[in-house]
N, CA, C and O of each residue as an XYZ file, in Angstrom:
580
protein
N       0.843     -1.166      0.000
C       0.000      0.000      0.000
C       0.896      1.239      0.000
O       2.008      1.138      0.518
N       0.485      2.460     -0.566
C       1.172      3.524     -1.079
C       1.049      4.635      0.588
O       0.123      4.752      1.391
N       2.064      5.101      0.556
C       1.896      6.230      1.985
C       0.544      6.708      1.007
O      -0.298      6.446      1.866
N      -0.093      7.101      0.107
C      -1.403      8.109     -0.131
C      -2.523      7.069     -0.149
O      -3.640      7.502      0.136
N      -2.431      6.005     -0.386
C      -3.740      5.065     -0.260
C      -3.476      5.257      1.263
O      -4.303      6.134      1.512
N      -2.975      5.045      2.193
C      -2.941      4.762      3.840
C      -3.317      5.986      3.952
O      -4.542      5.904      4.046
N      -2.937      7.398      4.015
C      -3.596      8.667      4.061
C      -5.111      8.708      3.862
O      -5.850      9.034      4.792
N      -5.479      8.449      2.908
C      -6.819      8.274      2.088
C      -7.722      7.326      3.071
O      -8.796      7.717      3.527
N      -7.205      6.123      3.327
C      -7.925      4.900      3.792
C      -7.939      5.860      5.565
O      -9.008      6.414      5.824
N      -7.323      5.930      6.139
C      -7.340      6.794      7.502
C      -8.308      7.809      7.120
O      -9.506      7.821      7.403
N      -7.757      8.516      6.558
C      -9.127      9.369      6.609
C     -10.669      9.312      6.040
O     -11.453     10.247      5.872
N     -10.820      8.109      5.835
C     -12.004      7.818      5.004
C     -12.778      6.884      6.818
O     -13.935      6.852      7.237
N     -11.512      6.305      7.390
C     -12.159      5.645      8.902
C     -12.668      6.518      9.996
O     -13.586      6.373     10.803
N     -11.527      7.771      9.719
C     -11.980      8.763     10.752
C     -13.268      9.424     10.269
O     -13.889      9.737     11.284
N     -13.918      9.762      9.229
C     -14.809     10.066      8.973
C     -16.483      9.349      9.144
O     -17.524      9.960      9.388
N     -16.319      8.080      8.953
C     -17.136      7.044      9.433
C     -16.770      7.302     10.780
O     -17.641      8.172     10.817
N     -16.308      7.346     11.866
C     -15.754      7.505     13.480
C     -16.455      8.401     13.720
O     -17.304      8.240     14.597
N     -16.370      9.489     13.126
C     -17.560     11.051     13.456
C     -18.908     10.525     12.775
O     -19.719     10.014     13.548
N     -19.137     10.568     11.854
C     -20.212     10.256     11.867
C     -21.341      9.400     12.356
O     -22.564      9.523     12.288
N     -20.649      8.610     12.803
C     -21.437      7.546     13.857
C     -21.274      7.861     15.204
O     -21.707      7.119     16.087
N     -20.672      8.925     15.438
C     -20.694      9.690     16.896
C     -21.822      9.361     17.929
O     -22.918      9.790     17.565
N     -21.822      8.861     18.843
C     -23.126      8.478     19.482
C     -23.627     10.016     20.123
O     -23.016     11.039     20.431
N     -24.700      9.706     20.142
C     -25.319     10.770     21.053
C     -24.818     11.184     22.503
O     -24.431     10.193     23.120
N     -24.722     12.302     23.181
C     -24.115     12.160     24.231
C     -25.373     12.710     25.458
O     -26.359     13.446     25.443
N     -24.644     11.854     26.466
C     -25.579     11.330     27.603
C     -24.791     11.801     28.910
O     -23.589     12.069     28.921
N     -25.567     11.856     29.904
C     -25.169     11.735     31.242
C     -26.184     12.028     32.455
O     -27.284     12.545     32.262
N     -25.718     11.654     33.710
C     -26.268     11.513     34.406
C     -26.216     12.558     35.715
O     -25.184     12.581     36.387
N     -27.160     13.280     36.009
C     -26.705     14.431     37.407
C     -28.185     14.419     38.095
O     -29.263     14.599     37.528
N     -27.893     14.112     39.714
C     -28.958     14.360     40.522
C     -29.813     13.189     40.485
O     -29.333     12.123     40.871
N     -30.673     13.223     40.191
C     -31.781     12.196     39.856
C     -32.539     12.630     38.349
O     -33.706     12.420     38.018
N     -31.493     13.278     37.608
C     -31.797     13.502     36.094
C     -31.129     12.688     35.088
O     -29.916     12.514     35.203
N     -31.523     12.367     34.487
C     -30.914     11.434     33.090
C     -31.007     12.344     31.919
O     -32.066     12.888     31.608
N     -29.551     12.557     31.072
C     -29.828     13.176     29.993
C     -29.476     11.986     28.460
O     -28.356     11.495     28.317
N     -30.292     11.785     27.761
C     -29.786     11.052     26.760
C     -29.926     11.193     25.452
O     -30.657     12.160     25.241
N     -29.559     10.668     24.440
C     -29.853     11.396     22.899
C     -29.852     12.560     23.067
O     -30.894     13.177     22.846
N     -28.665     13.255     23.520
C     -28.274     14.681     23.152
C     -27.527     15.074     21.601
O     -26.575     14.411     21.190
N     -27.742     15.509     21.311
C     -27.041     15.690     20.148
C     -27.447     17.316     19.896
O     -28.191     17.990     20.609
N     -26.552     17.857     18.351
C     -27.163     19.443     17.854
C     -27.099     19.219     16.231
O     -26.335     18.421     15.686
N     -28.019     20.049     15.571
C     -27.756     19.648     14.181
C     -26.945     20.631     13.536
O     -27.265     21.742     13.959
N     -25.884     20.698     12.555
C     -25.104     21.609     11.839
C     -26.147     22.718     11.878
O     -27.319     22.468     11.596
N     -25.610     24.350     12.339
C     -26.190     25.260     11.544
C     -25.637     25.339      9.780
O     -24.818     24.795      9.038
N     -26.671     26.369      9.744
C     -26.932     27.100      8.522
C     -25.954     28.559      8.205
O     -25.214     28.917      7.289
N     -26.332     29.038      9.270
C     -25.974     29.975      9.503
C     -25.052     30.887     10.693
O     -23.966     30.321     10.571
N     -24.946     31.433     11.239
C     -24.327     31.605     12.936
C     -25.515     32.772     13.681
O     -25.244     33.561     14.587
N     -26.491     32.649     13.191
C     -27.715     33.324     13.587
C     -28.451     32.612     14.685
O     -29.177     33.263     15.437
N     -28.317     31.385     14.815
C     -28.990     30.083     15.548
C     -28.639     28.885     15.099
O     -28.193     28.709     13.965
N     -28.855     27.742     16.165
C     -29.001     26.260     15.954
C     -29.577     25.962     16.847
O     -30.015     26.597     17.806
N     -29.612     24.771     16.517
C     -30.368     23.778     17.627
C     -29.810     23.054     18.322
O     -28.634     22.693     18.368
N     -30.994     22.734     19.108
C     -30.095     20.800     20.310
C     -31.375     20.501     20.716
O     -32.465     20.986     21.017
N     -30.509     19.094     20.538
C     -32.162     18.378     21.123
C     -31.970     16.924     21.974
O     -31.427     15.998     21.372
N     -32.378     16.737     23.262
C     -32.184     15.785     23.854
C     -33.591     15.192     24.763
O     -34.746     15.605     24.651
N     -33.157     14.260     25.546
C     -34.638     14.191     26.671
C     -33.830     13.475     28.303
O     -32.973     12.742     28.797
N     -34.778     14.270     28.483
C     -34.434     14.381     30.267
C     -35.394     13.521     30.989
O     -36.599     13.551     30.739
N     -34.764     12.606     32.054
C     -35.632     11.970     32.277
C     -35.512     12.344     33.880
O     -34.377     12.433     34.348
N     -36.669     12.568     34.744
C     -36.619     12.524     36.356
C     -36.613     11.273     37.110
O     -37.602     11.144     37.831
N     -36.034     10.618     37.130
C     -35.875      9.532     38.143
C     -36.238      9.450     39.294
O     -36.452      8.315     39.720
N     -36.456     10.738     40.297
C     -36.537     11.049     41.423
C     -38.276     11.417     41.938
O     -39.332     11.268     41.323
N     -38.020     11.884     43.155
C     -39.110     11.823     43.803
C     -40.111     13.298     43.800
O     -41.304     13.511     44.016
N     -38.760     14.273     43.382
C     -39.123     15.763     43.153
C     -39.363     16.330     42.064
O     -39.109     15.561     41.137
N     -39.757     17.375     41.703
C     -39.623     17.907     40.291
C     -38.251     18.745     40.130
O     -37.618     19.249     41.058
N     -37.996     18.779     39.056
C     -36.249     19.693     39.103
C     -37.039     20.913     37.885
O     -38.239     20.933     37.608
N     -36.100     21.729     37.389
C     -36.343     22.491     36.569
C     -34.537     23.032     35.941
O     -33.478     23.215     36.543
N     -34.877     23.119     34.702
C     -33.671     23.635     33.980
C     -34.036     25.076     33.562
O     -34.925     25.430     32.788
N     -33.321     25.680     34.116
C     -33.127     27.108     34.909
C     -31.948     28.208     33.599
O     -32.150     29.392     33.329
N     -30.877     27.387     33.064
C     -30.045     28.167     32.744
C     -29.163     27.078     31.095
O     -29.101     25.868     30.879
N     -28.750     28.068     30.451
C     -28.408     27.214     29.165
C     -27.825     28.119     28.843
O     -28.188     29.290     28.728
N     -26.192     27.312     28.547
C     -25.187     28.697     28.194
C     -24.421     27.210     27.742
O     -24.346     26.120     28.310
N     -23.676     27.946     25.884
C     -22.555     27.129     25.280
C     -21.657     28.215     25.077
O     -22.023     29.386     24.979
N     -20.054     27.675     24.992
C     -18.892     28.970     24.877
C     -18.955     29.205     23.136
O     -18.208     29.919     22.467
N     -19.980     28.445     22.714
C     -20.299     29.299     21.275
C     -21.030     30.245     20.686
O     -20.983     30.823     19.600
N     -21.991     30.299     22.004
C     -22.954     31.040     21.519
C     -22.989     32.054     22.361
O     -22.460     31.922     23.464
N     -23.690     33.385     21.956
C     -24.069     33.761     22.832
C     -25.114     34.256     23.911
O     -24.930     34.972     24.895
N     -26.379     33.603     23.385
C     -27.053     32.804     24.229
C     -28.259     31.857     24.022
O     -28.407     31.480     22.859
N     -28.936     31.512     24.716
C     -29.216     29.882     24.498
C     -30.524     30.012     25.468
O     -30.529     30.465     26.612
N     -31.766     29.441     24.636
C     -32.945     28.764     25.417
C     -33.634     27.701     24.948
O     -33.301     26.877     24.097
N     -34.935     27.824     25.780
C     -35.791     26.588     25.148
C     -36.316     27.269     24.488
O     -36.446     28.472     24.715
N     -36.779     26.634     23.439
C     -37.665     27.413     22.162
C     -38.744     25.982     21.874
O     -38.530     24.770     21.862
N     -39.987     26.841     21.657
C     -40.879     25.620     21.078
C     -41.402     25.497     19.603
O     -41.594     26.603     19.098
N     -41.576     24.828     19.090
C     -42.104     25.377     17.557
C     -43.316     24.475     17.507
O     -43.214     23.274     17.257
N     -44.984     25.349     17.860
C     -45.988     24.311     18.175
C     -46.363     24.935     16.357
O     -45.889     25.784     15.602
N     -47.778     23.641     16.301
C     -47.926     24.280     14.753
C     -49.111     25.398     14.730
O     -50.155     25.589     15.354
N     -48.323     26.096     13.579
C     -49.248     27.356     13.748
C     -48.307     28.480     14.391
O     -48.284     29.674     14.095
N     -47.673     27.924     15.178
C     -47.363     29.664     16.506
C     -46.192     28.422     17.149
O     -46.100     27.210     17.342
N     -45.259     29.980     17.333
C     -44.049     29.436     18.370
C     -44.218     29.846     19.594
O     -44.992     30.781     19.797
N     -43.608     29.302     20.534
C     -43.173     29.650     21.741
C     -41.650     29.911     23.145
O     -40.885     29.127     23.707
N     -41.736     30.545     23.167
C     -40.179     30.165     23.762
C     -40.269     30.804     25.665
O     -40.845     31.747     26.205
N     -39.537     29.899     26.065
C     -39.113     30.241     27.573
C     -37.821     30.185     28.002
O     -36.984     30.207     27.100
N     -37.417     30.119     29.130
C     -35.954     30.036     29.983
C     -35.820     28.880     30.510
O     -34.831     28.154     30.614
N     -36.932     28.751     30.850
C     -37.146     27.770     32.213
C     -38.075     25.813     31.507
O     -39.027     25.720     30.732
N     -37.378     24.773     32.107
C     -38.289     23.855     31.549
C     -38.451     22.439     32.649
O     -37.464     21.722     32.811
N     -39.513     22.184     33.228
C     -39.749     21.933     34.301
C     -39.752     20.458     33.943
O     -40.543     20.200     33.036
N     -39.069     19.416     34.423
C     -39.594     18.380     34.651
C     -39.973     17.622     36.101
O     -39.287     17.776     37.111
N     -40.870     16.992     36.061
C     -41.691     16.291     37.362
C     -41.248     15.304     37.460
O     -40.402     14.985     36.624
N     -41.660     14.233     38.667
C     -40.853     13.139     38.910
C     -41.646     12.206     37.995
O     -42.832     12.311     37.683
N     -40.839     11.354     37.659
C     -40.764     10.399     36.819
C     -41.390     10.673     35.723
O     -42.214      9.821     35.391
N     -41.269     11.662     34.979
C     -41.372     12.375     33.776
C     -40.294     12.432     32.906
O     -39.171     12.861     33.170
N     -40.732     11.932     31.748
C     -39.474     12.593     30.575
C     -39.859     13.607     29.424
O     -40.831     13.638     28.668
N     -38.742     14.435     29.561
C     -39.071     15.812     28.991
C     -38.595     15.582     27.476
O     -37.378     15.427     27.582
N     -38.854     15.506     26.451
C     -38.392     15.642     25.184
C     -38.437     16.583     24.385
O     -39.411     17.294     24.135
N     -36.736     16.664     23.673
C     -36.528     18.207     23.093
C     -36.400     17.666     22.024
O     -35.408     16.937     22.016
N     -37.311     17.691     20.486
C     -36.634     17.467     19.707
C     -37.149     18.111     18.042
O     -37.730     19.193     17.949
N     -36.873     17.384     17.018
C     -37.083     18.358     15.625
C     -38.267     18.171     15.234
O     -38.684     17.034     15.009
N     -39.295     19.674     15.028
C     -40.181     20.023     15.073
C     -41.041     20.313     16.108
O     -42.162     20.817     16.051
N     -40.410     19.950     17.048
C     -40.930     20.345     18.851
C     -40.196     21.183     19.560
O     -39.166     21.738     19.178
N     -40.660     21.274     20.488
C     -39.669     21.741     21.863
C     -37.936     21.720     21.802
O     -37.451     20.604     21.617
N     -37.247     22.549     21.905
C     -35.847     22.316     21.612
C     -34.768     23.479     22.378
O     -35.063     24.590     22.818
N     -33.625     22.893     22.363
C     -32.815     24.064     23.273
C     -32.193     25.394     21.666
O     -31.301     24.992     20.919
N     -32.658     26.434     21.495
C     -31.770     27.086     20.548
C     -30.804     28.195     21.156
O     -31.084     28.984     22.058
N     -29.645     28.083     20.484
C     -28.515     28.633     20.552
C     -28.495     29.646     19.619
O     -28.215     29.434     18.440
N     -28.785     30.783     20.080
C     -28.192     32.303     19.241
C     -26.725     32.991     19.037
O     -25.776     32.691     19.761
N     -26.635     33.960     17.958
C     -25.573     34.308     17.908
C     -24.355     33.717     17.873
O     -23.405     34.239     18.456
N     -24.251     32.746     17.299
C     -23.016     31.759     17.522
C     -21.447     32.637     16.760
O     -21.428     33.608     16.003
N     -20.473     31.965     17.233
C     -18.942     32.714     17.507
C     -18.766     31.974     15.854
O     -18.458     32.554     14.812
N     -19.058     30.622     16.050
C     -18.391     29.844     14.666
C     -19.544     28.489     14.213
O     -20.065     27.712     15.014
N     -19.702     28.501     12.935
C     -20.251     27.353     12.508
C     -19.619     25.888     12.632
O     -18.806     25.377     11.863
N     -20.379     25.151     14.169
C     -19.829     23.450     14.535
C     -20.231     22.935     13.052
O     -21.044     23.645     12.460
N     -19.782     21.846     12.425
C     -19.837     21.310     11.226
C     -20.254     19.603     11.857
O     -19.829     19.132     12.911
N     -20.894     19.128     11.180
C     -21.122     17.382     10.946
C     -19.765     16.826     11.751
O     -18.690     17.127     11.232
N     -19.746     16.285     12.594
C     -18.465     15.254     13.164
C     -18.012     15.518     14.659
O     -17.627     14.775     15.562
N     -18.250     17.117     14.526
C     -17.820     18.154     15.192
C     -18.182     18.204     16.519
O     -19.409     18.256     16.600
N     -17.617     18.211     17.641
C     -19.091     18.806     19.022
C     -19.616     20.522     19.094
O     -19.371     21.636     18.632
N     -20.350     19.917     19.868
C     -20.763     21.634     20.622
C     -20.474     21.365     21.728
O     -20.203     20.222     22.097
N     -20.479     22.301     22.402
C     -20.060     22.601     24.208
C     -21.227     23.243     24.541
O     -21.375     24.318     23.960
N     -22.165     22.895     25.348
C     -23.317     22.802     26.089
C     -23.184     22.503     27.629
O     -22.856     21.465     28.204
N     -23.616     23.994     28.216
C     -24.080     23.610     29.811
C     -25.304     23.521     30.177
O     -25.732     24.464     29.511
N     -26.246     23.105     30.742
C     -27.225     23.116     31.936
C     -27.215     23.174     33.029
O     -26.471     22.457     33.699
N     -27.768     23.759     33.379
C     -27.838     24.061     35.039
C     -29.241     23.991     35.392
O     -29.967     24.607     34.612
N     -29.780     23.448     36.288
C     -30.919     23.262     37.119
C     -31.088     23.474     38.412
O     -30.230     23.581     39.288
N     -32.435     23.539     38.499
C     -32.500     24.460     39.950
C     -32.019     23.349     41.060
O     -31.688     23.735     42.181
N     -31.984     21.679     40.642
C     -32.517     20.803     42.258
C     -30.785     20.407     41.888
O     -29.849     20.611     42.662
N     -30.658     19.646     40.157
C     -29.890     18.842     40.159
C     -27.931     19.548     40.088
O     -26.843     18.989     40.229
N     -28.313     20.855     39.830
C     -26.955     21.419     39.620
C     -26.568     21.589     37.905
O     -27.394     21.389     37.014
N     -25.020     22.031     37.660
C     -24.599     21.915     36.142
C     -24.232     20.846     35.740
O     -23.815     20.125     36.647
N     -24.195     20.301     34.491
C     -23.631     19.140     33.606
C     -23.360     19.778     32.333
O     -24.191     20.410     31.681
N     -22.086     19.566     31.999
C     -21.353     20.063     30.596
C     -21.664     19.360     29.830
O     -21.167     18.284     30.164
N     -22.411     19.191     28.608
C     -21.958     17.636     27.737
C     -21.403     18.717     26.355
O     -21.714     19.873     26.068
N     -20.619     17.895     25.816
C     -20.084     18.049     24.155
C     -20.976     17.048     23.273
O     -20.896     15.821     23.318
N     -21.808     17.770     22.493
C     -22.951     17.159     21.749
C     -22.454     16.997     20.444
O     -21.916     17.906     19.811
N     -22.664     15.600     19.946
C     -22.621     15.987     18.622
C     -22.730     16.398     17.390
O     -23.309     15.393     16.978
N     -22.643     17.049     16.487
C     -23.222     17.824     15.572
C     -23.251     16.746     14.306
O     -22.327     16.199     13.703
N     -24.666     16.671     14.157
C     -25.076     15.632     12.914
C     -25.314     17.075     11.834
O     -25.457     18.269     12.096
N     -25.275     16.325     10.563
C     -26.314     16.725      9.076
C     -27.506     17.038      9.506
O     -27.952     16.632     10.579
N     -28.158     17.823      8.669
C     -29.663     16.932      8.734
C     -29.965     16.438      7.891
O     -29.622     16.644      6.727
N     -31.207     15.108      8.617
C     -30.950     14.316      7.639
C     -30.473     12.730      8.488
O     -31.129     11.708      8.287
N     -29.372     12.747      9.338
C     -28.937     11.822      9.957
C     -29.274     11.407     11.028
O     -28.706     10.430     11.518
């Protein structure tokens, strides 16, 4: 094999490697976060993220605060049909799961510094009122994927 077929073939694995990026997950308090992910913007005007939260616990928690070091700033946004809606704040109850996702309810990110691309993460915080902050690096799909 040629040093440029091995170049070629590596980078053809690392690309399959990002793209099959799993969703990113974690766990804080008696909250479950899973199928997090964000989809490529368009533009640096906004994007999205979309995950679901699950309460495990006995209380209700609430997500209070949403800040990425890309953007400069970040909420829940809803897109019902007909009419949007948007808030700060997004409450889940015990043993409730909250779902953020495309064509629904979703976290959007304004003003962004730089366009994340397909492979790529975002840097995403939450903070909640019961359970505290959790950082995750989400991955940035197509759409489409």
């Amino acid at each position: 094999m040629t040093v440029r077929a091995g170049v070629v073939l590596f980078c053809l694995a690392l690309l399959t490697a990002c793209a099959r990026q799993p969703a990113a997950r974690a766990h804080i308090g008696q909250l479950e976060i899973r199928d997090a992910y964000a989809l490529a913007p368009i533009t640096v005007a906004s994007g999205a993220a979309y995950l679901r939260i699950f309460n495990h616990g006995s209380s209700p928690d609430t997500l209070v605060e949403i800040s990425s070091s890309i953007a400069g700033s970040a909420m829940v946004h809803g897109s019902m049909t007909g009419a949007g809606m948007s808030a700060m704040q997004l409450s889940i109850a015990p043993g409730q799961t909250v779902v953020l996702e495309p064509g629904g309810r979703h976290l959007m990110l304004m003003d962004l510094t730089r366009l994340p691309r397909a492979g790529e993460v975002l840097p995403i915080t939450l903070r909640f009122a019961q359970a505290g902050t959790v950082e995750l690096q989400l991955p940035v799909r197509d759409y489409g994927q």
